[in-house]
TIVO-2410 file (N, C-alpha, C; in nm, 3 decimals):
# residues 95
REC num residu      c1      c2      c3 atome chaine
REC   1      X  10.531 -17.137  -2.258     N      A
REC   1      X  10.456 -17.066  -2.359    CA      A
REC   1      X  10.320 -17.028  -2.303     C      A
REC   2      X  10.205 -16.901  -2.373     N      A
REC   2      X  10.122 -16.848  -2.294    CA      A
REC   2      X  10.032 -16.926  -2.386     C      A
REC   3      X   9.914 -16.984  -2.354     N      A
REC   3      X   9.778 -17.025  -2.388    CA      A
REC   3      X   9.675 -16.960  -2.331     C      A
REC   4      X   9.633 -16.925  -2.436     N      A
REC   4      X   9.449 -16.876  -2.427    CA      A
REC   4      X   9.368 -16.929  -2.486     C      A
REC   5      X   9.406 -17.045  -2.514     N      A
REC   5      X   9.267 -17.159  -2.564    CA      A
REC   5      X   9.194 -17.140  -2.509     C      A
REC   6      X   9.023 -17.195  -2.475     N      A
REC   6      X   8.934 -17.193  -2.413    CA      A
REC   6      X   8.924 -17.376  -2.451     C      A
REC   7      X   8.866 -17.440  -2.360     N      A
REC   7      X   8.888 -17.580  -2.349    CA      A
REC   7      X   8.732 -17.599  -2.307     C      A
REC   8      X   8.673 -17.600  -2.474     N      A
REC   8      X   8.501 -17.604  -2.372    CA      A
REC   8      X   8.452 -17.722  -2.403     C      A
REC   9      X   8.386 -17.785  -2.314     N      A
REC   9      X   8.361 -17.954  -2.331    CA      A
REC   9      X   8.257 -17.932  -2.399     C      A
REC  10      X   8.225 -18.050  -2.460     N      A
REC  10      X   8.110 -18.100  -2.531    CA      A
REC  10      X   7.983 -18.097  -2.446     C      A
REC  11      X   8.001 -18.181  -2.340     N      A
REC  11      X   7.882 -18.105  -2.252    CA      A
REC  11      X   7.865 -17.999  -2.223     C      A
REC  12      X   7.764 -17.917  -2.179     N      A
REC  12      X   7.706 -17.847  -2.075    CA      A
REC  12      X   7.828 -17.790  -1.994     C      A
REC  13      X   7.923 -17.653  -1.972     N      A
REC  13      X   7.983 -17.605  -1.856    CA      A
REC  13      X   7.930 -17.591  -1.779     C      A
REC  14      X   7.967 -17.642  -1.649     N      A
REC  14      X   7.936 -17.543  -1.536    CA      A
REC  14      X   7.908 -17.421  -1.542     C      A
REC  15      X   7.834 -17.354  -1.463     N      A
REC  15      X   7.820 -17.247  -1.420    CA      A
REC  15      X   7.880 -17.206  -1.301     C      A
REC  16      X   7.933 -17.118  -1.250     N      A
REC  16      X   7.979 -17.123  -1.130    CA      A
REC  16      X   7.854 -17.027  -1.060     C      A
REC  17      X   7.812 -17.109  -0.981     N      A
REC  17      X   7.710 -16.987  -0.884    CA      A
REC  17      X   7.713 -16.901  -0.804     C      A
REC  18      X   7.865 -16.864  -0.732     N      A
REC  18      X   7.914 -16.709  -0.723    CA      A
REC  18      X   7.880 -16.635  -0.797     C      A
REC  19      X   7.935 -16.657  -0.961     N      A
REC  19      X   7.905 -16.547  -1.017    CA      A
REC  19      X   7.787 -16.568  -1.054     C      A
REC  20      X   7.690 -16.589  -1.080     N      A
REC  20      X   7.564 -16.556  -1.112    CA      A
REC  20      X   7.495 -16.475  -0.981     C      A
REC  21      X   7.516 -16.540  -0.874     N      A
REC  21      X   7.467 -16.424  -0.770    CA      A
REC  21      X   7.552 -16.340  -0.750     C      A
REC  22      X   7.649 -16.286  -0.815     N      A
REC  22      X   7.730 -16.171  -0.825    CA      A
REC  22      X   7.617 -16.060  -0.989     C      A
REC  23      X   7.590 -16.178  -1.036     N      A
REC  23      X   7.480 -16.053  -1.178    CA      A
REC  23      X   7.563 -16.063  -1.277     C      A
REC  24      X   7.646 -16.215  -1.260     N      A
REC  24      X   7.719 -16.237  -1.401    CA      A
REC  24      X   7.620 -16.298  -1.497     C      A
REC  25      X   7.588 -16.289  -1.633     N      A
REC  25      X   7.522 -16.341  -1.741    CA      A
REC  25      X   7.592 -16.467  -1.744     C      A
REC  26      X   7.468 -16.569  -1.780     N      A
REC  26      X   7.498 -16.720  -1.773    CA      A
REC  26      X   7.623 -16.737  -1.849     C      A
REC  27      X   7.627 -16.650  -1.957     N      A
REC  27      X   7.747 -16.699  -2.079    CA      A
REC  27      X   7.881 -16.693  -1.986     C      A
REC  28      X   7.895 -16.576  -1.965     N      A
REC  28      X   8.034 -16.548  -1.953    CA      A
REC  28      X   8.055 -16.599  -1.785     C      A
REC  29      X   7.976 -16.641  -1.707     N      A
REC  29      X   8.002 -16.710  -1.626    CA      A
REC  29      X   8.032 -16.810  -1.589     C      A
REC  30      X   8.000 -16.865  -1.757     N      A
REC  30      X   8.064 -17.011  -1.798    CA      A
REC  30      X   8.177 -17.006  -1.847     C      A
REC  31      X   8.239 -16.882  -1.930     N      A
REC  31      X   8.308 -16.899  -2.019    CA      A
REC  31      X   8.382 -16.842  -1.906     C      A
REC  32      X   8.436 -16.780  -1.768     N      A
REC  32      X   8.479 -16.754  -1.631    CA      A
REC  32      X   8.511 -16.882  -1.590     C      A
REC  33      X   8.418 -16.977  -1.554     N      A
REC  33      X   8.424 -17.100  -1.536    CA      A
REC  33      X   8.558 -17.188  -1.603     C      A
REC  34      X   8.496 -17.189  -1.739     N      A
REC  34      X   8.614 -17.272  -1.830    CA      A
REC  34      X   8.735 -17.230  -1.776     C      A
REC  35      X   8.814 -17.116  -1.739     N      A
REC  35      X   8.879 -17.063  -1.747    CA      A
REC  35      X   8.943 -17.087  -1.585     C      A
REC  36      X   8.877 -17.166  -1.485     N      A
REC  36      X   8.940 -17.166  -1.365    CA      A
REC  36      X   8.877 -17.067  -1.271     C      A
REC  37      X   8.781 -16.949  -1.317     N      A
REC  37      X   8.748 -16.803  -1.295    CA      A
REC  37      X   8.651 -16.888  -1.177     C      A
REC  38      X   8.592 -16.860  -1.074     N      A
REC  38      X   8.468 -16.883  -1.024    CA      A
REC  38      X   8.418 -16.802  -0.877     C      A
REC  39      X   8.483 -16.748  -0.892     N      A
REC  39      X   8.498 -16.607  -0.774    CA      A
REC  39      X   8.469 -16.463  -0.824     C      A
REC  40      X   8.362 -16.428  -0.732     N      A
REC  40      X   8.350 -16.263  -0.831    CA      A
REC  40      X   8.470 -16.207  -0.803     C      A
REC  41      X   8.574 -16.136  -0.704     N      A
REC  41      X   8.690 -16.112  -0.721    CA      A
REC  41      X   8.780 -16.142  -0.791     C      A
REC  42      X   8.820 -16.250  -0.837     N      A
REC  42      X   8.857 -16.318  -0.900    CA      A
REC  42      X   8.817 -16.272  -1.056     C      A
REC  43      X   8.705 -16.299  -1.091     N      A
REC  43      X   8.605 -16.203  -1.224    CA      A
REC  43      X   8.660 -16.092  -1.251     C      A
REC  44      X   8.667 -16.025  -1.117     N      A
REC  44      X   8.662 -15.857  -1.170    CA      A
REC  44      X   8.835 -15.817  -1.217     C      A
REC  45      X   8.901 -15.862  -1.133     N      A
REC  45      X   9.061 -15.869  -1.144    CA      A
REC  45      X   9.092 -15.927  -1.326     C      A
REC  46      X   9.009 -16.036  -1.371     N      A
REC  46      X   9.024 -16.080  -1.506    CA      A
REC  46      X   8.999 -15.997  -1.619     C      A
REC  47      X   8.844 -15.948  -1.628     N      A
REC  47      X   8.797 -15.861  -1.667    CA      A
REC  47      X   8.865 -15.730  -1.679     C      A
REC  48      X   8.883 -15.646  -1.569     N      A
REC  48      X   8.940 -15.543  -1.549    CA      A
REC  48      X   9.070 -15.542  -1.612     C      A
REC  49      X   9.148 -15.608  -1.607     N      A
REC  49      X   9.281 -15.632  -1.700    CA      A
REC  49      X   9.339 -15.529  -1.561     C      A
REC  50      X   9.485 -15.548  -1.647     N      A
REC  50      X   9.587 -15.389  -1.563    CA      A
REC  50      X   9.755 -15.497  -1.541     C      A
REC  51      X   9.813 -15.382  -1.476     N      A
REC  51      X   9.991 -15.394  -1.515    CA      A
REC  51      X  10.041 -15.554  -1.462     C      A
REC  52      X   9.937 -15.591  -1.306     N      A
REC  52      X   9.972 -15.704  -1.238    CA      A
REC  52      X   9.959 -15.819  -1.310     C      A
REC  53      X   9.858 -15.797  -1.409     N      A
REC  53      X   9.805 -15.964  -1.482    CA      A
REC  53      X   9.959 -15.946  -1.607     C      A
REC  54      X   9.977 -15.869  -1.615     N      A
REC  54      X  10.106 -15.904  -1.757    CA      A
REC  54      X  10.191 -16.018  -1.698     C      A
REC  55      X  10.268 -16.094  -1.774     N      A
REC  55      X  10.398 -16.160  -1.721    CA      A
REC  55      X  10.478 -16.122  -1.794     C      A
REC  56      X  10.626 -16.212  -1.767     N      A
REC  56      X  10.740 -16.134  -1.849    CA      A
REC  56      X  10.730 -16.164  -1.959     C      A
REC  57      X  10.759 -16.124  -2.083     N      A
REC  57      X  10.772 -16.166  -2.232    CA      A
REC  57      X  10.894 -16.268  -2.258     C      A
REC  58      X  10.984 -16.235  -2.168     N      A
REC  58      X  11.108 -16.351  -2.206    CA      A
REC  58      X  11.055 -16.496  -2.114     C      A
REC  59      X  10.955 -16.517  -2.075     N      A
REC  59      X  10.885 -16.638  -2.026    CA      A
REC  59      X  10.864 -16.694  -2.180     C      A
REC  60      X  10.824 -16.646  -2.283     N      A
REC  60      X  10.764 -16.730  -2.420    CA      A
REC  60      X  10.899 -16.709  -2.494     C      A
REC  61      X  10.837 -16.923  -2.534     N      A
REC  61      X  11.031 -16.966  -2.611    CA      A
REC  61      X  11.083 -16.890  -2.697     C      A
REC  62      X  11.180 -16.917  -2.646     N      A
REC  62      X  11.333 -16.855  -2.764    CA      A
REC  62      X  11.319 -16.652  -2.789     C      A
REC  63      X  11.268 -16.632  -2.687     N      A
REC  63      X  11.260 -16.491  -2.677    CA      A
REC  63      X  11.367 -16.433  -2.682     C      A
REC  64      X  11.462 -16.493  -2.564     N      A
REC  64      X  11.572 -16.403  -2.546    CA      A
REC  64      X  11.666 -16.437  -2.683     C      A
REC  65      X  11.671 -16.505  -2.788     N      A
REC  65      X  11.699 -16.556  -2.900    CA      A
REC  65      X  11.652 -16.435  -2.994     C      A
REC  66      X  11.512 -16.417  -2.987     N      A
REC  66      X  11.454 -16.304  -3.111    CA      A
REC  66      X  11.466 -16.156  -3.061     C      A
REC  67      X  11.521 -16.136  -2.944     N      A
REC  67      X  11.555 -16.018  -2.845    CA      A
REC  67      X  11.694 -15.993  -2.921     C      A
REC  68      X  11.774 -16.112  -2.890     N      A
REC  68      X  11.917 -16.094  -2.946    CA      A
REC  68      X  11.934 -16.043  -3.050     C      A
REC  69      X  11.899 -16.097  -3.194     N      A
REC  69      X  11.877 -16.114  -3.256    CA      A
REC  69      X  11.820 -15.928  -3.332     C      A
REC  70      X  11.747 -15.922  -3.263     N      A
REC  70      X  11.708 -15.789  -3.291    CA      A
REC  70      X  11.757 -15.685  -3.304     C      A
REC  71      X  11.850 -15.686  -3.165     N      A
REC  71      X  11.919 -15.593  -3.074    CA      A
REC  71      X  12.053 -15.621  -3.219     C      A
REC  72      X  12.137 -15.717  -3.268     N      A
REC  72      X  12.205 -15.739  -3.361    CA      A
REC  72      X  12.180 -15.658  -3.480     C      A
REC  73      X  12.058 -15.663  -3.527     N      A
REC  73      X  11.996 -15.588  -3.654    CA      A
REC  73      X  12.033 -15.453  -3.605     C      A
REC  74      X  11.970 -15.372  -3.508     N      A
REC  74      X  11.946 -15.248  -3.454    CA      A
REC  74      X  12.090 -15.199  -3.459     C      A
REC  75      X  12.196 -15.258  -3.406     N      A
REC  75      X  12.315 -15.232  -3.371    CA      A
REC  75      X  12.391 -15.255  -3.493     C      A
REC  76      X  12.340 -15.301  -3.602     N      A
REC  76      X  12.475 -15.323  -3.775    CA      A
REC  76      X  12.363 -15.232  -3.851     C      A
REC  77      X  12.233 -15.150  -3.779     N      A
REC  77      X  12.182 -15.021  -3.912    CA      A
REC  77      X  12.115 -15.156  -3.984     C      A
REC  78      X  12.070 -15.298  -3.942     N      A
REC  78      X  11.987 -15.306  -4.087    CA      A
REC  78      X  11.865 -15.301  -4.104     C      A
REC  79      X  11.728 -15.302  -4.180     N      A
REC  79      X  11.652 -15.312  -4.221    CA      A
REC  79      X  11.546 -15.378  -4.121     C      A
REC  80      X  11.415 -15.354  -4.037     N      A
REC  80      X  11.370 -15.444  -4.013    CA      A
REC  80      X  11.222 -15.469  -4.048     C      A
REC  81      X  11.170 -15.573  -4.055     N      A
REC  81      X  11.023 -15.522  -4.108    CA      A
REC  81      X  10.900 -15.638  -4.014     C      A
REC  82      X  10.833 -15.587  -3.973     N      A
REC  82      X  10.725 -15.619  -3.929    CA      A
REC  82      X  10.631 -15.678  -4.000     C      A
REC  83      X  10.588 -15.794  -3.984     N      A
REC  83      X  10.395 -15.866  -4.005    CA      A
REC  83      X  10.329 -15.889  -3.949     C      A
REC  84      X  10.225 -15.851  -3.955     N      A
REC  84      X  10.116 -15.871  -3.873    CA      A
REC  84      X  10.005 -15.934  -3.942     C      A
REC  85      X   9.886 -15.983  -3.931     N      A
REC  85      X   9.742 -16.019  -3.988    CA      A
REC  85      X   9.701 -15.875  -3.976     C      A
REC  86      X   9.537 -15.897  -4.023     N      A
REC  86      X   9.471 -15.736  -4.022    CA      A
REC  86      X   9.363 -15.787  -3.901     C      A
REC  87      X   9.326 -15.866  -3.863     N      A
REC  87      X   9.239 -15.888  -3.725    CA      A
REC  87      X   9.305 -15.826  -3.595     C      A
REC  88      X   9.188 -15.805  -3.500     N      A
REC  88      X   9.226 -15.661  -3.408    CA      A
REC  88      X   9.356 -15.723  -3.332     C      A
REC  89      X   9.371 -15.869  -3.321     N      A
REC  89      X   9.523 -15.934  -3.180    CA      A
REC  89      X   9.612 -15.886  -3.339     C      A
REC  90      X   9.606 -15.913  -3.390     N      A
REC  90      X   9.727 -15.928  -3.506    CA      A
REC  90      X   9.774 -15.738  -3.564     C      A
REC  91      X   9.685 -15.649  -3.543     N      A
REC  91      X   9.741 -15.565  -3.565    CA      A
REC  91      X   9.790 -15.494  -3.469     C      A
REC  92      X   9.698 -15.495  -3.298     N      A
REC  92      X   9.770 -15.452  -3.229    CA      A
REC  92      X   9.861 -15.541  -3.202     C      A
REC  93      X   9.928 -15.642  -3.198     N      A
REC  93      X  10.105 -15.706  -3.146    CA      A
REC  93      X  10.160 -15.653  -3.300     C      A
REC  94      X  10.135 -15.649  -3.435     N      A
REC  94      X  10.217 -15.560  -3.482    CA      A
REC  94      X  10.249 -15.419  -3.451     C      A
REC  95      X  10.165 -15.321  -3.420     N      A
REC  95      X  10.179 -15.248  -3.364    CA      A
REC  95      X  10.315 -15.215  -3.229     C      A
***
C-alpha cells in the first residue's frame, strides 16, 4: 500500500544542509528531510513530479479485485457511480 504520511517528531527535524546551501527554505528542507529527501537532486526530481515517480496502481491491495470487478459492471451495461470528498486529492482521484 502507498503512504504519504509525514512522520514528524516531536523534536526539532533535521535540516539537511545540502539543501539549504542549495537555497532551500528551512521549512521544506525539513519537511525534504522527514521524507528521506536530503540531496538537491534528489529535491528537484520530488518536487518536479513527472511519469518516472508514478508506480503501478495494481501495487495497492485488492486492486486487481476492484479492476475485476469493474471491468464485470462495464461488460453486463450496469450502472456505475463514483465518490469523491470536495477537497482538491478527493476531487481530483474522483475525477
Amino acid at each position: 500500500m502507498y503512504s504519504s504520511d509525514f512522520k514528524i517528531p516531536f523534536s526539532r527535524p533535521d535540516v539537511p544542509q545540502a539543501l539549504r546551501e542549495a537555497g532551500y527554505t528551512p521549512l521544506l528542507a525539513a519537511l525534504l528531510g522527514l521524507r528521506g529527501i536530503t540531496q538537491p537532486e534528489d529535491a528537484e526530481r520530488f518536487l518536479r513530479g513527472g511519469t518516472e515517480l508514478l508506480r503501478d496502481p495494481l501495487e495497492m491491495l485488492d486492486m486487481d479485485k476492484a479492476a475485476g470487478r469493474l471491468r464485470r459492471a462495464v461488460e453486463g451495461r450496469e450502472r456505475v457511480a463514483v465518490y469523491g470528498d470536495y477537497d482538491v486529492d478527493g476531487i481530483t482521484a474522483t475525477c
